[in-house]
C-alpha positions as CSV (number, residue, x, y, z in Angstrom):
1,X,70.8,76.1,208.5
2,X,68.5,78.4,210.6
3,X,69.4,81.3,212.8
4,X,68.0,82.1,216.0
5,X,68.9,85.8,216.8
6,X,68.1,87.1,220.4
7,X,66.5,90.5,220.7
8,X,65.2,89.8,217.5
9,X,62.4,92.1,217.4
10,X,64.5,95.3,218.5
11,X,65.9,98.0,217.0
12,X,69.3,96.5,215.4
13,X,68.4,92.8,215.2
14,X,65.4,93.0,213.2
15,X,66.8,94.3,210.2
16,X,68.7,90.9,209.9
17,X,65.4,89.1,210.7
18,X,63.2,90.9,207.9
19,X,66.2,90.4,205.2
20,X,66.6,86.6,205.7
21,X,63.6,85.4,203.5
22,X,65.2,87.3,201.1
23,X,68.6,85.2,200.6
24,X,67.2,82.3,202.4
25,X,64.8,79.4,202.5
26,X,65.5,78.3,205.6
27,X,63.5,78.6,208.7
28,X,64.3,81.8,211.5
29,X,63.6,81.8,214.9
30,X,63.3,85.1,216.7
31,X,63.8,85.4,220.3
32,X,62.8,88.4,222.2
33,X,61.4,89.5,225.6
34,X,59.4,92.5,224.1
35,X,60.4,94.9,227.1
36,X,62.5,97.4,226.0
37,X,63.0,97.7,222.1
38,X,61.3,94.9,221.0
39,X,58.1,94.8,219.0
40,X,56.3,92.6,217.3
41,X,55.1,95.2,214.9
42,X,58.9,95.4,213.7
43,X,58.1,91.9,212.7
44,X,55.1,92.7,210.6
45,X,57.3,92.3,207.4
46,X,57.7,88.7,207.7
47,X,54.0,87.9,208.1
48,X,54.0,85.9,204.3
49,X,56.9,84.2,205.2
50,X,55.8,80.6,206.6
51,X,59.3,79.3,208.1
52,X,59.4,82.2,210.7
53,X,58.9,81.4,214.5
54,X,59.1,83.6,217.3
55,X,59.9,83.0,220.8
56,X,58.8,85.5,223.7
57,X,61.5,84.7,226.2
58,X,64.3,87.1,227.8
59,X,67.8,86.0,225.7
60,X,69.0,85.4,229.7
61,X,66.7,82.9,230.5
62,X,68.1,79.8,231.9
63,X,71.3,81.4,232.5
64,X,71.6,82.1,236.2
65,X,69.0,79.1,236.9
């Protein structure tokens, strides 16, 4: 199973992003938009972590389309 958290790279969201690899081997997907509280540089933890993916896309896209 993998995980796919939207506004992964905020404030709240990444702290479940950085402790997967530690309880899992699975792969994560982070989804974020970067505008208002995301960062990649919160992401800088995961950098030795090969199953990690990361998606720059706003968690509402596709919803009104």
């Amino acid at each position: 199973m993998s995980i796919l958290p939207a506004g992964g790279a905020g404030y709240f969201r990444v702290c479940l992003v950085l402790d997967w690899p530690a309880t899992n081997d699975k792969p994560i997907m982070s989804r974020d938009d970067l505008l208002y509280a995301g960062s990649l540089e919160n992401l800088q933890g995961l950098e030795g972590y090969k199953q990690r993916f990361f998606i720059k896309e706003s968690a509402n896209a596709g919803v009104f389309a």
